[in-house]
Biopython code that builds the backbone (N, CA, C, O; Angstrom):
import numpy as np
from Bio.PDB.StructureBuilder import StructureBuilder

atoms = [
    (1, "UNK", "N", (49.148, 80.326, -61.228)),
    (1, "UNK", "CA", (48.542, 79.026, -61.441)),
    (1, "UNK", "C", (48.848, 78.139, -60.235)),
    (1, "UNK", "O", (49.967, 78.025, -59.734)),
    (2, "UNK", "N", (47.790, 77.554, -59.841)),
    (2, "UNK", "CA", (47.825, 76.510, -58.456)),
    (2, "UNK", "C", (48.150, 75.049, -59.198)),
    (2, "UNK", "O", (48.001, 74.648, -60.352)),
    (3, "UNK", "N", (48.487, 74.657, -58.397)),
    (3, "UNK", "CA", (48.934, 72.830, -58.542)),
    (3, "UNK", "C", (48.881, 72.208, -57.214)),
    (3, "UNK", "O", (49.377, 72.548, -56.140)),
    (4, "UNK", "N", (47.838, 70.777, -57.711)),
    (4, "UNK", "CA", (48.107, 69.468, -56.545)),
    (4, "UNK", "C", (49.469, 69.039, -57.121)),
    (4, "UNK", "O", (49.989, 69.441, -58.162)),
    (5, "UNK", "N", (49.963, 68.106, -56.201)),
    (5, "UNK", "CA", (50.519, 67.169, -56.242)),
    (5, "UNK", "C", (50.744, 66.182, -55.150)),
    (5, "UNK", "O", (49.967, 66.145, -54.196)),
    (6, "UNK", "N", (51.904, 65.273, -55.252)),
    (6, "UNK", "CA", (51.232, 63.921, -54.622)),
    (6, "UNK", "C", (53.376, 63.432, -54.674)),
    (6, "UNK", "O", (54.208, 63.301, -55.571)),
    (7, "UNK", "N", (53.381, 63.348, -53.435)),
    (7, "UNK", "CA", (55.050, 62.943, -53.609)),
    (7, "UNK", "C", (55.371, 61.569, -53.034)),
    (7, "UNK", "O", (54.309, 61.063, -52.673)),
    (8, "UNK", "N", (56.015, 61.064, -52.889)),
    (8, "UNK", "CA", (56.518, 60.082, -52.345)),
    (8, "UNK", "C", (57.308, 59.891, -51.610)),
    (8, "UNK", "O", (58.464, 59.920, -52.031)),
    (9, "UNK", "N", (57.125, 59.671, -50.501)),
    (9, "UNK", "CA", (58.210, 60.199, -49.220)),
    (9, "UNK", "C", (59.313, 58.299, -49.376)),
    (9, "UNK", "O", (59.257, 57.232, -49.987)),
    (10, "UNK", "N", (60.020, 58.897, -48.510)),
    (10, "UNK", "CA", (61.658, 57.694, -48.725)),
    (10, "UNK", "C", (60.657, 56.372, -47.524)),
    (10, "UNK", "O", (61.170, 55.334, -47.104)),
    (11, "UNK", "N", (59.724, 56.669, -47.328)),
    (11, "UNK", "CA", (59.445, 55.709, -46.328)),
    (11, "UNK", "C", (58.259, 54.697, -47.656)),
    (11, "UNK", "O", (57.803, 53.566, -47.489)),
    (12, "UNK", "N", (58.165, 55.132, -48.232)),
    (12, "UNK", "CA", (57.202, 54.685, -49.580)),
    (12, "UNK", "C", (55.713, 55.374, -49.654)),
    (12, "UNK", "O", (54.890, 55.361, -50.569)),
    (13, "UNK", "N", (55.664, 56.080, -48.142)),
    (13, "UNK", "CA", (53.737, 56.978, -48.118)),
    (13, "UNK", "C", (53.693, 57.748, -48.846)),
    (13, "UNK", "O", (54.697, 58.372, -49.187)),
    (14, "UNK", "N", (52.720, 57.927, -49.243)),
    (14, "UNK", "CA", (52.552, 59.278, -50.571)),
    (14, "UNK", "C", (51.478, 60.329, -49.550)),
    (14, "UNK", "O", (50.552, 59.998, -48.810)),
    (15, "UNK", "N", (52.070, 61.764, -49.884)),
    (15, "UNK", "CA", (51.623, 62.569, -49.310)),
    (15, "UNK", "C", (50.888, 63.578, -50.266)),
    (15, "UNK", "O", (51.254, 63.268, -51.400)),
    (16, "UNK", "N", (50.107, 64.534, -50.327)),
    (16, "UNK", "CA", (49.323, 65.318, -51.317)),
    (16, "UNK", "C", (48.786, 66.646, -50.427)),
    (16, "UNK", "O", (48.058, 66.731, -49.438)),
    (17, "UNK", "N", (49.472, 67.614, -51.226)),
    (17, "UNK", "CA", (49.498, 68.976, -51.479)),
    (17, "UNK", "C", (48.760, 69.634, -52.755)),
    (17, "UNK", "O", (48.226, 69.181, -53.768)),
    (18, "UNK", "N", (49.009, 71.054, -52.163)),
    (18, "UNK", "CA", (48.539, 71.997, -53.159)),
    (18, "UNK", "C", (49.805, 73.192, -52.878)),
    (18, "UNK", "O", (50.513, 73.426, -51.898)),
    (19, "UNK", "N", (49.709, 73.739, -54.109)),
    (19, "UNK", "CA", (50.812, 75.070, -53.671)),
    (19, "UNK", "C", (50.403, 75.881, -55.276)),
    (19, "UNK", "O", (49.596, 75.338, -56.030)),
    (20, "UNK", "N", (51.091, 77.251, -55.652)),
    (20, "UNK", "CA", (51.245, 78.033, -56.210)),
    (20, "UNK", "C", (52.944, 78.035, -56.746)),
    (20, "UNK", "O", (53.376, 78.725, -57.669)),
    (21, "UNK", "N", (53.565, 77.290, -56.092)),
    (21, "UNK", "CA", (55.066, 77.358, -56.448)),
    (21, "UNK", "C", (55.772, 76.255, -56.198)),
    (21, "UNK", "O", (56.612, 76.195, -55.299)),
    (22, "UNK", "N", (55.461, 75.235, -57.032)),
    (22, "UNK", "CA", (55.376, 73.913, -57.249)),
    (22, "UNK", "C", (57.134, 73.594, -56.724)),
    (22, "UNK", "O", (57.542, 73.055, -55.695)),
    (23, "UNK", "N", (57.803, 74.099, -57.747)),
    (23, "UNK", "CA", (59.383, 73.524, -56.902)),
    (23, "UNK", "C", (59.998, 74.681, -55.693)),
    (23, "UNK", "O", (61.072, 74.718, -55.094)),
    (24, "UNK", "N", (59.071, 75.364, -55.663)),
    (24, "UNK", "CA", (60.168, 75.999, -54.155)),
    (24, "UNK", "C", (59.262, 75.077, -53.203)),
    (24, "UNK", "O", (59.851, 74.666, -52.203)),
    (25, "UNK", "N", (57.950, 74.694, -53.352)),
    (25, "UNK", "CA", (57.301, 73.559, -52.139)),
    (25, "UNK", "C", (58.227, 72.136, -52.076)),
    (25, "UNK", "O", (58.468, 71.494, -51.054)),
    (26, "UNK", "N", (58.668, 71.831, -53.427)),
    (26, "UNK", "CA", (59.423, 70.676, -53.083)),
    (26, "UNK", "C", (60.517, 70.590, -52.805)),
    (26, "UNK", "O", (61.044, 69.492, -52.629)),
    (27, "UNK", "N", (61.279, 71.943, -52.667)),
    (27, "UNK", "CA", (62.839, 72.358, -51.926)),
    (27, "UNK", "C", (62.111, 72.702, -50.414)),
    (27, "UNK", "O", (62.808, 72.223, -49.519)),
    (28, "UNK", "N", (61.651, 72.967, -50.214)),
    (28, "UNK", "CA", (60.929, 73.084, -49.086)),
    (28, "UNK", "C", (60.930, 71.810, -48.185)),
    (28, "UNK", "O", (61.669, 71.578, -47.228)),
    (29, "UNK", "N", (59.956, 71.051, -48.694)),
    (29, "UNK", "CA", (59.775, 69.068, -48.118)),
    (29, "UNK", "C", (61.206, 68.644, -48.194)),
    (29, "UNK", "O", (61.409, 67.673, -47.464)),
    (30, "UNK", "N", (62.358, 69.093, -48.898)),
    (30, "UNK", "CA", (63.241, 67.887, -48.887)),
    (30, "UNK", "C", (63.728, 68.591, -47.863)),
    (30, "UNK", "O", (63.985, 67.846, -46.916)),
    (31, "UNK", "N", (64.049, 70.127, -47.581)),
    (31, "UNK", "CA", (64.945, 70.854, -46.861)),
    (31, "UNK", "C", (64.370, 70.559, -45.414)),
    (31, "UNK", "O", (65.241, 70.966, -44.646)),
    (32, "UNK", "N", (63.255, 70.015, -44.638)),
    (32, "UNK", "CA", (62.558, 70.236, -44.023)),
    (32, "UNK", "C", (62.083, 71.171, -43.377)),
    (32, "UNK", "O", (62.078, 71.317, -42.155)),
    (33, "UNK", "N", (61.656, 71.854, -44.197)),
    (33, "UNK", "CA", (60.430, 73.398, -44.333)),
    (33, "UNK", "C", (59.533, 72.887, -44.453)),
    (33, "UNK", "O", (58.580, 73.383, -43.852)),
    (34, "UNK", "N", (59.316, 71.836, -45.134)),
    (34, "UNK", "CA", (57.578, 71.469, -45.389)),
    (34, "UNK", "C", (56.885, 70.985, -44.597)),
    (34, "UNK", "O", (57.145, 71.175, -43.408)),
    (35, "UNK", "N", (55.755, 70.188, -44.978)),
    (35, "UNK", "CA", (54.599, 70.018, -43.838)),
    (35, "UNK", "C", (55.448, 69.056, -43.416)),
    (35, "UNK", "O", (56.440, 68.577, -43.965)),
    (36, "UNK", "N", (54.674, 68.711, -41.828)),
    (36, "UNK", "CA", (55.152, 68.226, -40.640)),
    (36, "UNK", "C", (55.152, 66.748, -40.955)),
    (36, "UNK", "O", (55.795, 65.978, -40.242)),
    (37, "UNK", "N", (54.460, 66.322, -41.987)),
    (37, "UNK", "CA", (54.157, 64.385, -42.310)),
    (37, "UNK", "C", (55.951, 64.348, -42.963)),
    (37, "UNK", "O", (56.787, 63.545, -42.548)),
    (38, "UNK", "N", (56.174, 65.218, -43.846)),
    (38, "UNK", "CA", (57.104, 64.651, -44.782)),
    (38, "UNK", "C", (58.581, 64.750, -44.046)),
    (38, "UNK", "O", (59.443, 63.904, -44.283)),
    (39, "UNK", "N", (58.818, 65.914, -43.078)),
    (39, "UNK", "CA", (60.208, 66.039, -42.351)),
    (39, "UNK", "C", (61.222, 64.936, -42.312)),
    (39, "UNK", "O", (62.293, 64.784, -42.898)),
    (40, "UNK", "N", (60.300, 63.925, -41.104)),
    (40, "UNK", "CA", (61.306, 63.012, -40.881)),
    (40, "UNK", "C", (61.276, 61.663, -41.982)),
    (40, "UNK", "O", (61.946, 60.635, -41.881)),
    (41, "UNK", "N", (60.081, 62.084, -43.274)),
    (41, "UNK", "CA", (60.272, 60.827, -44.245)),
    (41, "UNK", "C", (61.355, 61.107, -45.701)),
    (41, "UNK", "O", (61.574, 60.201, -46.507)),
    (42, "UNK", "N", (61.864, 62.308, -45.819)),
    (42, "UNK", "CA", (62.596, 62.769, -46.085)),
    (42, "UNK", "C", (63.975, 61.442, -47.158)),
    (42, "UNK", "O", (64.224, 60.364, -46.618)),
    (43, "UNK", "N", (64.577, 61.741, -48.397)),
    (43, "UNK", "CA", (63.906, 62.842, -49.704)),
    (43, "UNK", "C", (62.878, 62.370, -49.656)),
    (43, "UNK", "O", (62.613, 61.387, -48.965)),
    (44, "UNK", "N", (61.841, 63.160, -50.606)),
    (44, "UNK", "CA", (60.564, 63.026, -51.160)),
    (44, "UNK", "C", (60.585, 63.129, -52.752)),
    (44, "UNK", "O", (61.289, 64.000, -53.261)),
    (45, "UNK", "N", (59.970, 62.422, -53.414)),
    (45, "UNK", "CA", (59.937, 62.505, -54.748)),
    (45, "UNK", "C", (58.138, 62.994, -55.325)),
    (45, "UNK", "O", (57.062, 62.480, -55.020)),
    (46, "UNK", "N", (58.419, 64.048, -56.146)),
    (46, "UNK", "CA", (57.329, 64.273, -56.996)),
    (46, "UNK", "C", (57.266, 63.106, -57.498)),
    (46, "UNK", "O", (58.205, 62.471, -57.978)),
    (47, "UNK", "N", (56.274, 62.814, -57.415)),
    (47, "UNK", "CA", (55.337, 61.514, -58.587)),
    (47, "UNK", "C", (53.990, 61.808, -59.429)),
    (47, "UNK", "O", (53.503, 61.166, -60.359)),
    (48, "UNK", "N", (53.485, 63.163, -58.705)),
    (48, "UNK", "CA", (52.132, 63.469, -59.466)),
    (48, "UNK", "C", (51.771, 64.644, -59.291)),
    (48, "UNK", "O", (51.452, 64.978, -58.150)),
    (49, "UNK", "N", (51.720, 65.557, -60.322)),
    (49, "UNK", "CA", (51.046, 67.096, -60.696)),
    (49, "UNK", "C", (49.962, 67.171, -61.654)),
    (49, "UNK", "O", (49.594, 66.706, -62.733)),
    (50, "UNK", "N", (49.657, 67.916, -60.813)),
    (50, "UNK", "CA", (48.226, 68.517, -61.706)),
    (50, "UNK", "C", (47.906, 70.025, -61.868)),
    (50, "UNK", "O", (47.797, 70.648, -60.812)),
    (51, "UNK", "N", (47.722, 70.780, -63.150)),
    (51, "UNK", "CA", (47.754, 72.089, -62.977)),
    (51, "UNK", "C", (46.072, 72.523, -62.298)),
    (51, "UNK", "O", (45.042, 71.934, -62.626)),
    (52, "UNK", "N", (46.140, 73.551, -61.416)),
    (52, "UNK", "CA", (44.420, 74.249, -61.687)),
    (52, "UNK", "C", (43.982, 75.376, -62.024)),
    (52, "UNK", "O", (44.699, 76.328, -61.717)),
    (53, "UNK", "N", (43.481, 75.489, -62.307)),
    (53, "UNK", "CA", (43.164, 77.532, -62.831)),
    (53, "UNK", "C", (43.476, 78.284, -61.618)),
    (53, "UNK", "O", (44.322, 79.146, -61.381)),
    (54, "UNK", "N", (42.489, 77.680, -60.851)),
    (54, "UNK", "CA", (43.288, 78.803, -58.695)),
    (54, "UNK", "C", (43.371, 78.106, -57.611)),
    (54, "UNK", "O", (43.022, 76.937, -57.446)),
    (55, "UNK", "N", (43.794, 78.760, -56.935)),
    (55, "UNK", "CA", (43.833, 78.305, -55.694)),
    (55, "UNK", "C", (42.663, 77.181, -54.818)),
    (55, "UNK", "O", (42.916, 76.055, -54.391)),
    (56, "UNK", "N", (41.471, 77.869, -54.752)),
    (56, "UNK", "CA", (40.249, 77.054, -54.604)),
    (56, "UNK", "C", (40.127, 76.230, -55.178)),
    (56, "UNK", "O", (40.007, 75.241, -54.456)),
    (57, "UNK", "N", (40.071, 75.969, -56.349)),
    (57, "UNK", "CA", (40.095, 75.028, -57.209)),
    (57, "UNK", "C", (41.315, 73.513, -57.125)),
    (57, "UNK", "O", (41.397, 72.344, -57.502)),
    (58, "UNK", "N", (42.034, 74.491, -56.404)),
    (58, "UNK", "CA", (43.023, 73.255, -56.046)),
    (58, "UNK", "C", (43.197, 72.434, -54.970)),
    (58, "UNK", "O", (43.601, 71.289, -54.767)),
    (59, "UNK", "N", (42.695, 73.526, -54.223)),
    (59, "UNK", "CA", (42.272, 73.108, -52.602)),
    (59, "UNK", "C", (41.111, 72.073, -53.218)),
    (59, "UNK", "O", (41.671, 70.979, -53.141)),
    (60, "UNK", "N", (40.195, 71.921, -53.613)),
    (60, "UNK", "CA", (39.434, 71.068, -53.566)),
    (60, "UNK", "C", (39.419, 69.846, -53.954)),
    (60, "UNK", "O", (38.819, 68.824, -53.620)),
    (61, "UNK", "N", (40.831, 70.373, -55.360)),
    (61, "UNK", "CA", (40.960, 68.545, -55.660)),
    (61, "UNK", "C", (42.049, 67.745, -55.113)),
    (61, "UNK", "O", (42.480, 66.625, -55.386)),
    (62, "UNK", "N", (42.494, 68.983, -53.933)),
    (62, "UNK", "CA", (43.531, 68.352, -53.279)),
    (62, "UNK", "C", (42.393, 67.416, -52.433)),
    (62, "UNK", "O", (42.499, 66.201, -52.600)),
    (63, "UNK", "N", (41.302, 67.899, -51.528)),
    (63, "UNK", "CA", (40.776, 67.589, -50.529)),
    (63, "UNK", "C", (40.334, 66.127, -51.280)),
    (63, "UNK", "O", (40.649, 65.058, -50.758)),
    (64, "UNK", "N", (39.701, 66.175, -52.340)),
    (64, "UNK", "CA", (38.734, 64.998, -53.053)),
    (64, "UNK", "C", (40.278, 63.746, -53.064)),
    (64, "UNK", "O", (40.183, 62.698, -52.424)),
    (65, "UNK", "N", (41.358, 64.024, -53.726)),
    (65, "UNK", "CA", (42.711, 63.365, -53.829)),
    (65, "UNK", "C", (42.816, 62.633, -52.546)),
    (65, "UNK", "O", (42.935, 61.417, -52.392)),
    (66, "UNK", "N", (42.745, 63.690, -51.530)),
    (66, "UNK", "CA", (43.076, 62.898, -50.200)),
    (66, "UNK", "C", (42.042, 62.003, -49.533)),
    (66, "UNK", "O", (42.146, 61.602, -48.373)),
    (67, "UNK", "N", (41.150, 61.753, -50.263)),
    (67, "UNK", "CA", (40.108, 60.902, -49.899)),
    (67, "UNK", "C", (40.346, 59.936, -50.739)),
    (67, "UNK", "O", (39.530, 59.057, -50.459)),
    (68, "UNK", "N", (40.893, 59.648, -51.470)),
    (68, "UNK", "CA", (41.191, 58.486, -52.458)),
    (68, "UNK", "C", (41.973, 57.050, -51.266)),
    (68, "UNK", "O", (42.372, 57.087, -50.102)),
    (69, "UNK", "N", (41.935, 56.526, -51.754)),
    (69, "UNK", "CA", (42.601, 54.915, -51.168)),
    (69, "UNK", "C", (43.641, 55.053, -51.780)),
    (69, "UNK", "O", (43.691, 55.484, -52.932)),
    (70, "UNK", "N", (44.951, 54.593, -50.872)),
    (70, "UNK", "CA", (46.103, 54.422, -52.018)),
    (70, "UNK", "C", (45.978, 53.544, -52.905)),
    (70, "UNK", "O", (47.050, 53.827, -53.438)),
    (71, "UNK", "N", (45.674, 52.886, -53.402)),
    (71, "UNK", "CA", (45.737, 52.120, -54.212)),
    (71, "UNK", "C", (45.075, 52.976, -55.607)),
    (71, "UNK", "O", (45.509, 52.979, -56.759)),
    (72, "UNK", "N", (43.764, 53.746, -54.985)),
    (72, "UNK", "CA", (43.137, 54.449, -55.883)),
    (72, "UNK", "C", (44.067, 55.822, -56.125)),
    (72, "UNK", "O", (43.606, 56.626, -56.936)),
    (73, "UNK", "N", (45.111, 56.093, -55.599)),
    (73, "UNK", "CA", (46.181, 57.504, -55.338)),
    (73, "UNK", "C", (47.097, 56.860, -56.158)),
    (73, "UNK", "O", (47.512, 57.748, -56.902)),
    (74, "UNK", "N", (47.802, 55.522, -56.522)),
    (74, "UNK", "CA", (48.707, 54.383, -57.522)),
    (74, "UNK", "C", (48.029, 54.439, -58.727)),
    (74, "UNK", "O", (48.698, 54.777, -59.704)),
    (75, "UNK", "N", (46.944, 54.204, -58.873)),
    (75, "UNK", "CA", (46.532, 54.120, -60.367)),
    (75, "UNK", "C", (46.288, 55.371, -60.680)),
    (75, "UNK", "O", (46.346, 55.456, -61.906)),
    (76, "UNK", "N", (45.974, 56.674, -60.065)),
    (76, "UNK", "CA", (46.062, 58.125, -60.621)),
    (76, "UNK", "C", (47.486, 58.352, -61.001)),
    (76, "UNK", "O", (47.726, 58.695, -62.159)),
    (77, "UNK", "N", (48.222, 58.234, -60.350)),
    (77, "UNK", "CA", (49.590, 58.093, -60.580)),
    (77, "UNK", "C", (50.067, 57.674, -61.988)),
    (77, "UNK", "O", (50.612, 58.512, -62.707)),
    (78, "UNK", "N", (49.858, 56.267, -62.449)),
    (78, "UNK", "CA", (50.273, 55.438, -63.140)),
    (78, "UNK", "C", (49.430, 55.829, -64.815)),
    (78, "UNK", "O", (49.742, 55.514, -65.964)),
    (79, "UNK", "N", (48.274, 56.642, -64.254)),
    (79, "UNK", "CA", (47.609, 57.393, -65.663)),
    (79, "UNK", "C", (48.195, 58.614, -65.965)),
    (79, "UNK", "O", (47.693, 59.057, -66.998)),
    (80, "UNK", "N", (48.810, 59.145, -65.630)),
    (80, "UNK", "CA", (49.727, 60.049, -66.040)),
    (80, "UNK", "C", (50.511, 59.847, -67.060)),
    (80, "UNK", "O", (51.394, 59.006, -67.229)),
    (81, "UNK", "N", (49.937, 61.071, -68.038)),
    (81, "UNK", "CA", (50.959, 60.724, -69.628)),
    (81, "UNK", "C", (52.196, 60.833, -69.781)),
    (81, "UNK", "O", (52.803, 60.135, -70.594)),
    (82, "UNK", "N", (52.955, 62.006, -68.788)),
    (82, "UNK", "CA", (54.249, 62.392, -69.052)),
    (82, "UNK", "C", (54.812, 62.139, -67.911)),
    (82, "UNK", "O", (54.055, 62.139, -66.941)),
    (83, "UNK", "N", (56.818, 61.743, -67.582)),
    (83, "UNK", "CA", (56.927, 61.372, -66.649)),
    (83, "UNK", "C", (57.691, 62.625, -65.918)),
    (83, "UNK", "O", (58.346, 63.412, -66.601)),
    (84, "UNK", "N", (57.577, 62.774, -64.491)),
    (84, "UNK", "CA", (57.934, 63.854, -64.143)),
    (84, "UNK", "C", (59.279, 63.386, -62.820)),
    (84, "UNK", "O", (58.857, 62.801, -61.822)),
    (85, "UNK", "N", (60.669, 63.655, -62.903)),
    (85, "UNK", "CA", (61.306, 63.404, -61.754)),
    (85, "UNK", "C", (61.463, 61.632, -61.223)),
    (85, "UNK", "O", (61.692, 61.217, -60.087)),
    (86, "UNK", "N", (61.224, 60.764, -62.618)),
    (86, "UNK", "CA", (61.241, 59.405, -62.137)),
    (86, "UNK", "C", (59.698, 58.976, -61.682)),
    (86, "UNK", "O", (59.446, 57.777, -61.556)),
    (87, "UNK", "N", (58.790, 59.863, -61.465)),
    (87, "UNK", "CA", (57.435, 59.483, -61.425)),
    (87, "UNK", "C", (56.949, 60.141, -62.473)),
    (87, "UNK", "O", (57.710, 60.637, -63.304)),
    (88, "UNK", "N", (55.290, 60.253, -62.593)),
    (88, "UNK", "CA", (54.645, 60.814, -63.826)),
    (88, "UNK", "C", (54.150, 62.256, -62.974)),
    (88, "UNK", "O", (54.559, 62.646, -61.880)),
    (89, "UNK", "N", (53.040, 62.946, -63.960)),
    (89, "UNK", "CA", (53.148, 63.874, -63.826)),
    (89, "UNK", "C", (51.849, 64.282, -64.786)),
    (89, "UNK", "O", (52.216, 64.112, -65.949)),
    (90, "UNK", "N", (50.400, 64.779, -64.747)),
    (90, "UNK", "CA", (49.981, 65.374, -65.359)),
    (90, "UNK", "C", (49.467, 66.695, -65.554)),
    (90, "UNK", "O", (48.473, 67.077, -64.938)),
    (91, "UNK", "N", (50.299, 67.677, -66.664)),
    (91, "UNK", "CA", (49.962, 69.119, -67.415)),
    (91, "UNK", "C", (50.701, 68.743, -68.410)),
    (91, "UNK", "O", (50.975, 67.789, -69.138)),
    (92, "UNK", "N", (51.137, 70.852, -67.975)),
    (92, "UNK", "CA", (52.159, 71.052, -69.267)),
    (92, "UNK", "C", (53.317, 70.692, -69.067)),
    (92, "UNK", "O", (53.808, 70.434, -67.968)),
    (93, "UNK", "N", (53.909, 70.640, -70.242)),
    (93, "UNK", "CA", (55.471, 70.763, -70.437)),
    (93, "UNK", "C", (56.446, 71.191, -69.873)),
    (93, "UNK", "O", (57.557, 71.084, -70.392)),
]
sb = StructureBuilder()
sb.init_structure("model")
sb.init_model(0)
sb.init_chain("A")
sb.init_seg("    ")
for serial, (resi, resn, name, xyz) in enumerate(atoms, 1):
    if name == "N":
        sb.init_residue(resn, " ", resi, " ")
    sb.init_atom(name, np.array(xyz, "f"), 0.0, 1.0, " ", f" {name:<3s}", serial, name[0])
structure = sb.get_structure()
């Protein structure tokens, strides 16, 4: 199963991914393994998941996500039912 998500780097920018292995990507970003935006903004906090059926499928709503305005990337955020890591978070359990 693929997943977006959407973290929050220590500088306050929110950054948005896709992966297949949701917390080894975010041991990854804090360890600085991850992508090249988050290194030096370092911790990063999950604030927003989303499950997708695949890969493609995730890639795309990553791509559509990253076209959002932050402000419009804050209120996706803030609709999230469950909270995940001090931010929200929408799937499963």
């Amino acid at each position: 199963m693929a997943a977006v998500y959407i973290l929050q780097c220590a500088d306050g920018t929110l950054y948005t991914g896709w992966t297949t292995d949701l917390e080894r990507r975010l041991q990854a970003h804090n360890s600085g393994r991850g992508a090249r935006y988050t290194r030096g903004r370092r911790p990063v906090r999950l604030v927003y998941r989303e499950e997708q059926p695949t890969r493609s499928v995730a890639q795309r709503r990553e791509a559509a996500i990253r076209r959002l305005s932050r402000a419009d990337k804050l209120k996706l955020i803030e609709r999230c039912p469950e909270p995940v890591e001090g931010g929200r978070w929408n799937g499963e359990s």
